[in-house]
N, CA, C and O atoms as a GROMACS GRO file, in nm:
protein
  508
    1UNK      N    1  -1.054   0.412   1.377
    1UNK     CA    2  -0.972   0.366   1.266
    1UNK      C    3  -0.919   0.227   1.294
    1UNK      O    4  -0.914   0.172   1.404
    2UNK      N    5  -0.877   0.171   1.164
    2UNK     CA    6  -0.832  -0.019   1.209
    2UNK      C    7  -0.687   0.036   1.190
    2UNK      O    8  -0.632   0.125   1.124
    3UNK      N    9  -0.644  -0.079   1.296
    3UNK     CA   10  -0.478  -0.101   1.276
    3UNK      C   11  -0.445  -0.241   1.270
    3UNK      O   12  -0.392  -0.290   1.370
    4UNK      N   13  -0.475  -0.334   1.139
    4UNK     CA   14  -0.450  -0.470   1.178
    4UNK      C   15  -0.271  -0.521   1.262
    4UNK      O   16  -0.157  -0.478   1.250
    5UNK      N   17  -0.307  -0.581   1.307
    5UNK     CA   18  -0.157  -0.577   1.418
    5UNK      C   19  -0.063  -0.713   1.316
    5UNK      O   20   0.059  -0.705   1.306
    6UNK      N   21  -0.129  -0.808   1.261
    6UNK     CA   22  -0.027  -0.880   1.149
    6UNK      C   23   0.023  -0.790   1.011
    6UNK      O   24   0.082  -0.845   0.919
    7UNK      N   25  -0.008  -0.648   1.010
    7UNK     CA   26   0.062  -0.591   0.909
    7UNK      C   27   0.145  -0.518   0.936
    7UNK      O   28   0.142  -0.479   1.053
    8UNK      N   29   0.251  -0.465   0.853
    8UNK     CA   30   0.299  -0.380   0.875
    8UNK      C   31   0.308  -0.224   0.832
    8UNK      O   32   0.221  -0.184   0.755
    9UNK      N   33   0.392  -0.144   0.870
    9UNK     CA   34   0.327   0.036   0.828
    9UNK      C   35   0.410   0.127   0.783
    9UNK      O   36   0.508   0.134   0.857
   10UNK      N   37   0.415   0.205   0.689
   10UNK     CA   38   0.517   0.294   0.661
   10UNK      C   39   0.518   0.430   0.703
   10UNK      O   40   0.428   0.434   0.788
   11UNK      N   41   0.563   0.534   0.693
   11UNK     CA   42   0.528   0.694   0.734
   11UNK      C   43   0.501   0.754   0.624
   11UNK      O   44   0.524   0.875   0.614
   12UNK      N   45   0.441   0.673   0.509
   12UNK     CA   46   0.402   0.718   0.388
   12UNK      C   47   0.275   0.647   0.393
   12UNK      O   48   0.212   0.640   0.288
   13UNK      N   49   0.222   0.589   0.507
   13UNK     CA   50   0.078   0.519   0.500
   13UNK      C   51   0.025   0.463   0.417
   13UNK      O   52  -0.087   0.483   0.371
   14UNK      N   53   0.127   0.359   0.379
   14UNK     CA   54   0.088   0.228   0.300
   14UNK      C   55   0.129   0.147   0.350
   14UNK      O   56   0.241   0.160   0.401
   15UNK      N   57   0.051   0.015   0.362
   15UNK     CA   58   0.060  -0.101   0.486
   15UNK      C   59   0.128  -0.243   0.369
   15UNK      O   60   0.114  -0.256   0.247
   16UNK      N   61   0.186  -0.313   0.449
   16UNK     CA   62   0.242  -0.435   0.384
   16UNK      C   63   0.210  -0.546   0.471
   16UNK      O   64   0.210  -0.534   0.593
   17UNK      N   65   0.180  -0.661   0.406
   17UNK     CA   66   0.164  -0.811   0.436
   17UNK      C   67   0.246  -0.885   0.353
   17UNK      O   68   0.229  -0.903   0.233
   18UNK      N   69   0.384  -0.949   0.464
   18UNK     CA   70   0.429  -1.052   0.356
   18UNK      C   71   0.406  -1.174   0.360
   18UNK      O   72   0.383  -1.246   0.457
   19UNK      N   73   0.412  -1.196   0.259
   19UNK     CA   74   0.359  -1.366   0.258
   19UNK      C   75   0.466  -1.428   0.225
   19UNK      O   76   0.560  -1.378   0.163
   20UNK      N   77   0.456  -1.571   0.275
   20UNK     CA   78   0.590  -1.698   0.289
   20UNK      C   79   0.607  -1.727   0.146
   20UNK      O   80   0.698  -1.809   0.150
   21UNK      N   81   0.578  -1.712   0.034
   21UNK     CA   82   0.646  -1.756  -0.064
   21UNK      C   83   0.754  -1.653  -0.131
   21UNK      O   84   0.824  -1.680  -0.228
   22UNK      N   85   0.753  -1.538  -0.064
   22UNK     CA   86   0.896  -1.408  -0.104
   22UNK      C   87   0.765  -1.306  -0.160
   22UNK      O   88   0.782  -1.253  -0.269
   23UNK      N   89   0.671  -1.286  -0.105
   23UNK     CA   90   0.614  -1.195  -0.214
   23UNK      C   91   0.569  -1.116  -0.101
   23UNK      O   92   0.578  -1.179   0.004
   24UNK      N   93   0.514  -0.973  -0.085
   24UNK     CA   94   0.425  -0.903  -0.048
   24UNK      C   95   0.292  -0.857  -0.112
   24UNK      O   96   0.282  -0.842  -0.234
   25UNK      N   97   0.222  -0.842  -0.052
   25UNK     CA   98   0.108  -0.733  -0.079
   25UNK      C   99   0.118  -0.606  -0.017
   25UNK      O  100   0.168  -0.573   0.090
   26UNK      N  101   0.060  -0.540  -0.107
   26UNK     CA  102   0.106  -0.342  -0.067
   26UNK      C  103  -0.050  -0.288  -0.050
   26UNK      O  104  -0.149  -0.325  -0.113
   27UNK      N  105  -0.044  -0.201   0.041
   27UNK     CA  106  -0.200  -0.124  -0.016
   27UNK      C  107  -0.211  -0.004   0.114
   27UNK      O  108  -0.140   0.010   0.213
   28UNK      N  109  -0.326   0.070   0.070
   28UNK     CA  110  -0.276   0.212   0.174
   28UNK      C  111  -0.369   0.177   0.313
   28UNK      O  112  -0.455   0.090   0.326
   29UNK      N  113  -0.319   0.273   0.411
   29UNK     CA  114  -0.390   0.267   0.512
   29UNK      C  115  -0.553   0.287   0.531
   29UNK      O  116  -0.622   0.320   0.434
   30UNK      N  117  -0.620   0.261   0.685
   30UNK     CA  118  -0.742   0.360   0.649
   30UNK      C  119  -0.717   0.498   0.708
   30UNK      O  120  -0.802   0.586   0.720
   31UNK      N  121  -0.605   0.504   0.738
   31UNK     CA  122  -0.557   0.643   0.800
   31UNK      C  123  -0.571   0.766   0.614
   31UNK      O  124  -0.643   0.857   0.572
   32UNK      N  125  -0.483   0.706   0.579
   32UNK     CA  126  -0.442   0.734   0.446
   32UNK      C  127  -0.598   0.770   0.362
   32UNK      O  128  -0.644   0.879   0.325
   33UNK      N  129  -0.658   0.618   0.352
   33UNK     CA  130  -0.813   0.649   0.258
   33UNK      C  131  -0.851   0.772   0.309
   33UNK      O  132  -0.834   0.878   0.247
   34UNK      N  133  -0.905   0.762   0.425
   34UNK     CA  134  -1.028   0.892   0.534
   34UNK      C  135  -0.922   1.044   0.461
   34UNK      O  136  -0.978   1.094   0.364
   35UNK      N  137  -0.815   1.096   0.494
   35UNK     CA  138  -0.726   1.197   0.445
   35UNK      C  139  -0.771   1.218   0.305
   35UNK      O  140  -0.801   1.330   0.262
   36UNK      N  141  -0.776   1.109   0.237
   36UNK     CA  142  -0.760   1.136   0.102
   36UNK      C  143  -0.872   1.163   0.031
   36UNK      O  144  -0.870   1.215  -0.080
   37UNK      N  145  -1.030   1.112   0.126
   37UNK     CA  146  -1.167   1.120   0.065
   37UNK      C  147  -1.181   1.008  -0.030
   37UNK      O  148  -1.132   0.896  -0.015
   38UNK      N  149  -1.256   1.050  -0.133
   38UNK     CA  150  -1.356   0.929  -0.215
   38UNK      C  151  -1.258   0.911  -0.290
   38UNK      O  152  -1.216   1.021  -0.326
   39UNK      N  153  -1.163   0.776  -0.360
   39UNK     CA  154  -1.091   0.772  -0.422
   39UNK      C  155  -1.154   0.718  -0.595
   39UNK      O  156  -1.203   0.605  -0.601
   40UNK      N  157  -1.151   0.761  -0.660
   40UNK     CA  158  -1.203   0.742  -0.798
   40UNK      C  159  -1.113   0.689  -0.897
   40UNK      O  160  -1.171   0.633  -0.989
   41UNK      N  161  -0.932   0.693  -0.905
   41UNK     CA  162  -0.902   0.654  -1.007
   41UNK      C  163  -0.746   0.577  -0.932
   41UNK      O  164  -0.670   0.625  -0.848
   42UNK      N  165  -0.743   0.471  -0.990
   42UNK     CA  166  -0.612   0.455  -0.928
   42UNK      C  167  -0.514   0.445  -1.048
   42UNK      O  168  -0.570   0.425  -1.156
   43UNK      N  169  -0.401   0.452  -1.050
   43UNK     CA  170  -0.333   0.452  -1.176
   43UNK      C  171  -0.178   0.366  -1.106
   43UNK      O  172  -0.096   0.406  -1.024
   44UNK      N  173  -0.185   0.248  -1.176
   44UNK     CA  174  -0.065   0.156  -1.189
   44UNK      C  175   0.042   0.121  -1.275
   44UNK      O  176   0.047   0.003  -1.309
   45UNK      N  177   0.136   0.204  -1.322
   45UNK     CA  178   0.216   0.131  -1.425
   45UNK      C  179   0.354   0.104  -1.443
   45UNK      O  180   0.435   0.132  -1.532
   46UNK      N  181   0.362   0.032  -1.317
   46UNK     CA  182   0.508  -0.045  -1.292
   46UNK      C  183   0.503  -0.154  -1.272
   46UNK      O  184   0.591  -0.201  -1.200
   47UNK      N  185   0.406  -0.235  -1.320
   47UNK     CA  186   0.392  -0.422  -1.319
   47UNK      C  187   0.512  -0.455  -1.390
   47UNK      O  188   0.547  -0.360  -1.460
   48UNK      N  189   0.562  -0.520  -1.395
   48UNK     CA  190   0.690  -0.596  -1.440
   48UNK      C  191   0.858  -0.494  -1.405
   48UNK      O  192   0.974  -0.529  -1.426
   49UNK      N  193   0.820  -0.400  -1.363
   49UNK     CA  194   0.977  -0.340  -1.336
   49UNK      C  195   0.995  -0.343  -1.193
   49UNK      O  196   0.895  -0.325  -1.124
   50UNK      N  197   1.099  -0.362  -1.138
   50UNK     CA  198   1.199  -0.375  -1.041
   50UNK      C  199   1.236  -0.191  -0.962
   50UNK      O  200   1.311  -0.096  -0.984
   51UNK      N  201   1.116  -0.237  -0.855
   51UNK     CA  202   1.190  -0.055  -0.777
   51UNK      C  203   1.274  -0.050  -0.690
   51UNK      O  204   1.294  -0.166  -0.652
   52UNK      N  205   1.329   0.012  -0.643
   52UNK     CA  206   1.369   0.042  -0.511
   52UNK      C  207   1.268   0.089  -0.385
   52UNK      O  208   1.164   0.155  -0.389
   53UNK      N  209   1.335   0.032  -0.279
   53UNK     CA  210   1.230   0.088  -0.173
   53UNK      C  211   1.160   0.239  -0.146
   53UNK      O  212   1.205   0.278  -0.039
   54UNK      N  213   1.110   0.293  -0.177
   54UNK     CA  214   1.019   0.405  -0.142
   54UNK      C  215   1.011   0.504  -0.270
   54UNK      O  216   0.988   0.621  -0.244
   55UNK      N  217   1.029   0.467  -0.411
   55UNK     CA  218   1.034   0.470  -0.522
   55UNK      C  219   0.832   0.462  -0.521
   55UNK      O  220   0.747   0.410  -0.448
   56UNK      N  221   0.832   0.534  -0.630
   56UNK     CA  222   0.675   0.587  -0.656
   56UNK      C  223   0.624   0.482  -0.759
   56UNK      O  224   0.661   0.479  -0.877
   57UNK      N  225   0.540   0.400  -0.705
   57UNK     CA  226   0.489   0.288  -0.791
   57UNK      C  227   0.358   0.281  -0.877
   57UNK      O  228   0.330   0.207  -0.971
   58UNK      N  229   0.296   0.365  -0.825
   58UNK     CA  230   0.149   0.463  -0.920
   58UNK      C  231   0.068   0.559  -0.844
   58UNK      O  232   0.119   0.598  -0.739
   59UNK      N  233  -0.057   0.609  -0.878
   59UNK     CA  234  -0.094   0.692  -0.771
   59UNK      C  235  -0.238   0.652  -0.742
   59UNK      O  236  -0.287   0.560  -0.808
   60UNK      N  237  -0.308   0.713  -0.651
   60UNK     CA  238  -0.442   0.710  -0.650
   60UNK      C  239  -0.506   0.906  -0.666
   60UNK      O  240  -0.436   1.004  -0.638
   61UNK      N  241  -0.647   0.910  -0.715
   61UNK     CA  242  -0.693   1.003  -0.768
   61UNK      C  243  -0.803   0.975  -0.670
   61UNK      O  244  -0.867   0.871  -0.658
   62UNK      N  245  -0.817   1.119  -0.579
   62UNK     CA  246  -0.922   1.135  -0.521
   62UNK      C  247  -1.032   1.251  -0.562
   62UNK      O  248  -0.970   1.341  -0.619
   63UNK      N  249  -1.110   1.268  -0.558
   63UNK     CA  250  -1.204   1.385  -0.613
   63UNK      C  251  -1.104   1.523  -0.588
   63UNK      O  252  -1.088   1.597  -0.685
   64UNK      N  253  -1.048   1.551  -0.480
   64UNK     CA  254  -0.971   1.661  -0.447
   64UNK      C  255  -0.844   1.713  -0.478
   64UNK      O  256  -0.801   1.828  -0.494
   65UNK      N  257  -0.774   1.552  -0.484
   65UNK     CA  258  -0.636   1.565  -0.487
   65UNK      C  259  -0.568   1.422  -0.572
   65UNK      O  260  -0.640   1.326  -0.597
   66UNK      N  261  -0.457   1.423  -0.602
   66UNK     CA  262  -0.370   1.304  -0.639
   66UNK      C  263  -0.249   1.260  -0.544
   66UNK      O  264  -0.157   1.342  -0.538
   67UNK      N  265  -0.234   1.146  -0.472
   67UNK     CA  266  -0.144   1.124  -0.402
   67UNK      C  267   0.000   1.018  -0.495
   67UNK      O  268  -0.055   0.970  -0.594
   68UNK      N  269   0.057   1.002  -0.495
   68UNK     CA  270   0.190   0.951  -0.513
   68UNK      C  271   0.201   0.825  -0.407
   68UNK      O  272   0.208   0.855  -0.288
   69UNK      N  273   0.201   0.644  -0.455
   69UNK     CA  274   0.225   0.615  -0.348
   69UNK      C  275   0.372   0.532  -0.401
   69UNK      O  276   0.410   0.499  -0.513
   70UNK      N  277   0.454   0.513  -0.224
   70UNK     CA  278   0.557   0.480  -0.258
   70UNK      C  279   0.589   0.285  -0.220
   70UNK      O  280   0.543   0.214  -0.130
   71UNK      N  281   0.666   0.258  -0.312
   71UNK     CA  282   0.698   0.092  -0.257
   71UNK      C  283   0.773   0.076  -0.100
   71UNK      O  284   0.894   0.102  -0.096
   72UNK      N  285   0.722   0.045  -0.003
   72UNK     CA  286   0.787   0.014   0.079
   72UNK      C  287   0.872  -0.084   0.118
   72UNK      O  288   0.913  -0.077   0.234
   73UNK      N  289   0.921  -0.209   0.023
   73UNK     CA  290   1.024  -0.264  -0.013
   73UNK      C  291   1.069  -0.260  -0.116
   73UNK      O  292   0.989  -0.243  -0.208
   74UNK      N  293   1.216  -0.273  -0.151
   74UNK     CA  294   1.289  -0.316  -0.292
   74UNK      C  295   1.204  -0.416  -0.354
   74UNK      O  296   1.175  -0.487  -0.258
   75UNK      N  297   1.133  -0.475  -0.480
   75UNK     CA  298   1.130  -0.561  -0.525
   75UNK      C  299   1.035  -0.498  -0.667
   75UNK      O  300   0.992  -0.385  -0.691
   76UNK      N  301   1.025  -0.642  -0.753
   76UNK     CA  302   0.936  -0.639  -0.862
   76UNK      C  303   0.772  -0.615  -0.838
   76UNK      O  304   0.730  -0.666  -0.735
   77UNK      N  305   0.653  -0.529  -0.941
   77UNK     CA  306   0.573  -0.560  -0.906
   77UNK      C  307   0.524  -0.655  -0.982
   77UNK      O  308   0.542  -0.650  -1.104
   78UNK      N  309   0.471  -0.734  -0.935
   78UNK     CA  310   0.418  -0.829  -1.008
   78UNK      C  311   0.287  -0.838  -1.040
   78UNK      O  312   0.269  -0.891  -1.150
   79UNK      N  313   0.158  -0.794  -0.963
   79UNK     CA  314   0.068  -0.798  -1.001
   79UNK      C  315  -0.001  -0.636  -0.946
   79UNK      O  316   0.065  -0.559  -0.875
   80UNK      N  317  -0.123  -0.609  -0.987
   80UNK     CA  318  -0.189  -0.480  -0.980
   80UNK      C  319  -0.320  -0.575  -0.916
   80UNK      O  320  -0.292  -0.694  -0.928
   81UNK      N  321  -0.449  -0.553  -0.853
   81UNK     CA  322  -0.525  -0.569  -0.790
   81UNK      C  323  -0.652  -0.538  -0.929
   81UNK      O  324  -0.712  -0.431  -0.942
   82UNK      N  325  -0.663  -0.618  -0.989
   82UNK     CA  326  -0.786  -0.565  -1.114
   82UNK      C  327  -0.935  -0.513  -1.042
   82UNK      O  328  -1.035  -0.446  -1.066
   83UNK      N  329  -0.880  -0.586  -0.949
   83UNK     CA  330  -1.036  -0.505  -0.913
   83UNK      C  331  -1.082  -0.370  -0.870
   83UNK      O  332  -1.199  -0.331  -0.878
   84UNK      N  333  -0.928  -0.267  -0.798
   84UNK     CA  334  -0.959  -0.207  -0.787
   84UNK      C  335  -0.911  -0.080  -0.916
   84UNK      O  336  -0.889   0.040  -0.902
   85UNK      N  337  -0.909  -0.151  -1.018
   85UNK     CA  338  -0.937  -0.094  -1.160
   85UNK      C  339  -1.048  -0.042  -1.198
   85UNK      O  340  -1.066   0.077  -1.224
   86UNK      N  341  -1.120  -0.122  -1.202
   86UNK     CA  342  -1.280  -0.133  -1.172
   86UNK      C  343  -1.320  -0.051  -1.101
   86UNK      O  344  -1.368   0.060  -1.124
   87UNK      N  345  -1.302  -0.104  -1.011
   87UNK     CA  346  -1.386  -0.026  -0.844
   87UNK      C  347  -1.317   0.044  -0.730
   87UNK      O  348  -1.324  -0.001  -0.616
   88UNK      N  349  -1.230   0.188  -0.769
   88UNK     CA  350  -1.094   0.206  -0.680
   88UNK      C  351  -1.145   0.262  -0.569
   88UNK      O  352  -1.063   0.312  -0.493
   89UNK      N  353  -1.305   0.269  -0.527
   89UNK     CA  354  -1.385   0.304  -0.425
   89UNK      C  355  -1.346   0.176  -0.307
   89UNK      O  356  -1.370   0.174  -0.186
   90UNK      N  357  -1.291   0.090  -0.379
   90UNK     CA  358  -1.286  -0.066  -0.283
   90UNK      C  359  -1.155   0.002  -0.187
   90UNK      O  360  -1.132  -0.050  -0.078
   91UNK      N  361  -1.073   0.119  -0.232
   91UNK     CA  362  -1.000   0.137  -0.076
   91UNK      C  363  -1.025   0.236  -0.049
   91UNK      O  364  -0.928   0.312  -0.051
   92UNK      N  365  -1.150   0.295  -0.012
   92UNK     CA  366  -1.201   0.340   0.085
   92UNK      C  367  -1.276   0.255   0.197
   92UNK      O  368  -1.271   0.272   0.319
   93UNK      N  369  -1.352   0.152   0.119
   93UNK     CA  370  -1.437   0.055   0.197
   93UNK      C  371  -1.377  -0.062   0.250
   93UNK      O  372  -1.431  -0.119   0.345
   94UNK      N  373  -1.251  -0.116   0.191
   94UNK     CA  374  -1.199  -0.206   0.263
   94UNK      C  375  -1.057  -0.209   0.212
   94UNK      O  376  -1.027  -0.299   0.133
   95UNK      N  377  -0.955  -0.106   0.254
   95UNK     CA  378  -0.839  -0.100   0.259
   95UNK      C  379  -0.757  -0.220   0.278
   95UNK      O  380  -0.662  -0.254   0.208
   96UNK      N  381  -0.790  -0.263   0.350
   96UNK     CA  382  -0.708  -0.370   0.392
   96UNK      C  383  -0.751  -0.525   0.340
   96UNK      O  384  -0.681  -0.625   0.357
   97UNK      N  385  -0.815  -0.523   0.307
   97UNK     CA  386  -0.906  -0.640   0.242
   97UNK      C  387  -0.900  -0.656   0.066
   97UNK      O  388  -0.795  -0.643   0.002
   98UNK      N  389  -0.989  -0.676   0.024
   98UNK     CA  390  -1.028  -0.645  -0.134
   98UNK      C  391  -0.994  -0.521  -0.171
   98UNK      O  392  -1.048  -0.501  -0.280
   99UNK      N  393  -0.922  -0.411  -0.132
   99UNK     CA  394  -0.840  -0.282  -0.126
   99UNK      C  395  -0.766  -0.323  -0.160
   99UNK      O  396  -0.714  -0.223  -0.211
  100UNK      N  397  -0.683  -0.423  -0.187
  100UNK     CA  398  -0.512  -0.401  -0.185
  100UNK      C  399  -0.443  -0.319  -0.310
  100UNK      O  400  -0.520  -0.244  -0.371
  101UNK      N  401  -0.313  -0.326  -0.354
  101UNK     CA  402  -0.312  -0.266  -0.468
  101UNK      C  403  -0.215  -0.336  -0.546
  101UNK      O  404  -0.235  -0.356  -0.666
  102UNK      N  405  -0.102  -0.377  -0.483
  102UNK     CA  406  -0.024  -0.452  -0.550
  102UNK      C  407   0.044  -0.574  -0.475
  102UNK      O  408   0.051  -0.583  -0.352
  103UNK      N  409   0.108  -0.695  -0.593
  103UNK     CA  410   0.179  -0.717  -0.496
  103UNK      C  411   0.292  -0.751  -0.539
  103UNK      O  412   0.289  -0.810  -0.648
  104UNK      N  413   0.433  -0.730  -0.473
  104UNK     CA  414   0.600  -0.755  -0.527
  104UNK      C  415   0.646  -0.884  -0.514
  104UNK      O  416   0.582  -0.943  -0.428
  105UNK      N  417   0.737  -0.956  -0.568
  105UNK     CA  418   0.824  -0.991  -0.515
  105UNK      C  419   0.943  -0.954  -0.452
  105UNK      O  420   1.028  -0.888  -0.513
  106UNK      N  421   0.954  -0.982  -0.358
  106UNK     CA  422   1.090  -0.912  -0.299
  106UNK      C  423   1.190  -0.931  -0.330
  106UNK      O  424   1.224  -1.042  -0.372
  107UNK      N  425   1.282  -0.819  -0.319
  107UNK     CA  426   1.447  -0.872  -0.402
  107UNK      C  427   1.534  -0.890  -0.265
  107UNK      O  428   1.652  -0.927  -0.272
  108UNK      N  429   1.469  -0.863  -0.134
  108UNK     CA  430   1.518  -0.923  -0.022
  108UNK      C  431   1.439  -0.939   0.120
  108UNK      O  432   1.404  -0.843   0.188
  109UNK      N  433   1.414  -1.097   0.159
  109UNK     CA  434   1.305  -1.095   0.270
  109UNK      C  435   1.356  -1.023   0.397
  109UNK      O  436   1.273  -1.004   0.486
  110UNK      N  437   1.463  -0.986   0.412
  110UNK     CA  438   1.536  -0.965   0.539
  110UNK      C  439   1.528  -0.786   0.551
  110UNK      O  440   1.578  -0.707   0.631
  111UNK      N  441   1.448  -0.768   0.445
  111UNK     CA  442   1.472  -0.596   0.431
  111UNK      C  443   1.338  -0.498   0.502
  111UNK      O  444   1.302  -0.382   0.481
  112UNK      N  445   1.303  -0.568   0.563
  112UNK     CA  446   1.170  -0.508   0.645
  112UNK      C  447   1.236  -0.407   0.790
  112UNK      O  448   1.145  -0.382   0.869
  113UNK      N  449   1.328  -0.369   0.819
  113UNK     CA  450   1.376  -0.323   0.923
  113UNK      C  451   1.305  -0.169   0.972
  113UNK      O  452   1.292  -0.126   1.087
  114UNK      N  453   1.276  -0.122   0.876
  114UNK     CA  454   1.261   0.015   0.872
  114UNK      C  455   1.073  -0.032   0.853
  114UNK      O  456   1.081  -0.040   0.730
  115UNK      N  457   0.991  -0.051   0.869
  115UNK     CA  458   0.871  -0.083   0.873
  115UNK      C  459   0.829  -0.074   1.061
  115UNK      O  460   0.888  -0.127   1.154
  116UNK      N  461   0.708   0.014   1.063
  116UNK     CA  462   0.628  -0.007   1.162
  116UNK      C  463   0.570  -0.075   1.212
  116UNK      O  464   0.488  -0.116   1.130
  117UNK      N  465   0.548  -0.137   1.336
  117UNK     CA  466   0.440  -0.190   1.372
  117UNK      C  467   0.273  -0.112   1.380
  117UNK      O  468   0.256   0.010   1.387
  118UNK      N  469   0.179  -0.201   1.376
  118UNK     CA  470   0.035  -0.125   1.409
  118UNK      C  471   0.075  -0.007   1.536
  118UNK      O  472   0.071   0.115   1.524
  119UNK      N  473   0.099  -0.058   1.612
  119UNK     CA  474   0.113   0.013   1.780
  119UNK      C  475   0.205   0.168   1.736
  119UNK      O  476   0.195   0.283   1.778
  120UNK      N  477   0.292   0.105   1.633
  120UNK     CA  478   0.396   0.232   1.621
  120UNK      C  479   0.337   0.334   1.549
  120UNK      O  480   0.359   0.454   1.571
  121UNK      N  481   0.225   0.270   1.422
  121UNK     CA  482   0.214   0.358   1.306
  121UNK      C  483   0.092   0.436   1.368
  121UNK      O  484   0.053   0.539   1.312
  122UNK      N  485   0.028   0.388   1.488
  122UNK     CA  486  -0.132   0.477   1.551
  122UNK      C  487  -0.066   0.553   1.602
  122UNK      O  488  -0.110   0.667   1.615
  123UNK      N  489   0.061   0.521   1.649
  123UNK     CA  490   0.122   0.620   1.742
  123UNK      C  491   0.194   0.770   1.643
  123UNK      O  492   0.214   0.873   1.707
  124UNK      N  493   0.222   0.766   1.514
  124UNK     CA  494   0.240   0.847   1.399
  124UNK      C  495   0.128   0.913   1.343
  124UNK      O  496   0.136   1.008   1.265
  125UNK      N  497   0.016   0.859   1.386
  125UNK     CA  498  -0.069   0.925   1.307
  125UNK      C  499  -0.148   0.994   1.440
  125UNK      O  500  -0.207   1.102   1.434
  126UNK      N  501  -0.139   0.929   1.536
  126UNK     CA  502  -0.175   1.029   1.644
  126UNK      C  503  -0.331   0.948   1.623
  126UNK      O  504  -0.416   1.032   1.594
  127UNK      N  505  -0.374   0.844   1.628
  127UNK     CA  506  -0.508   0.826   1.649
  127UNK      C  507  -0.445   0.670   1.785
  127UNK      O  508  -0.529   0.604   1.846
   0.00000   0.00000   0.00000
């Protein structure tokens, strides 16, 4: 399994990258994909509203099951990932890449405290 070490990890196995202009990108693990199997539908519809941290921001649809995923910071979403509209097979094959799913602005950069490191989150999932 990958653990990129510049991201960060939640215990809800969705990974975050923030970027220097106040914004993040959100998207799930490959811990998370492999669990979940072939993912077929993703469903987004909190673009423009303001969540709270670990607040349910849309889900993904796997042949088996439906997961719930949650925001791992406070902020707006601002954009949805169109591509994996299209093609929600793209986070199975590259989670971390052209996978992503959303991304926020943050309503505070200083609020990452409670976030994993790679080292911490292999160590949660036991791989």
């Amino acid at each position: 399994m990958n653990f990129p070490a510049e991201l960060s990890y939640t215990q809800d196995h969705e990974w975050i990258r923030l970027e220097d202009d106040g914004t993040a990108v959100v998207g799930i693990t490959d811990f998370a994909q492999r669990e979940l199997g072939d993912i077929v539908y993703v469903d987004i519809t909190t673009v423009g509203q303001s969540l709270a941290k670990g607040d349910v921001f849309g889900s993904v649809e796997a042949v088996k099951t439906v997961s719930d995923l949650f925001l791992p910071l406070e902020g707006e979403v601002i954009e949805v990932n169109d591509a994996i509209e299209k093609s929600p097979e793209l986070l199975n094959s590259d989670p971390y890449g052209e996978g992503w799913i959303v991304r926020i602005k943050l309503a505070d950069a200083g609020q990452n405290d409670d976030l994993l490191t790679a080292d911490a989150y292999q160590e949660l999932v036991g791989a």
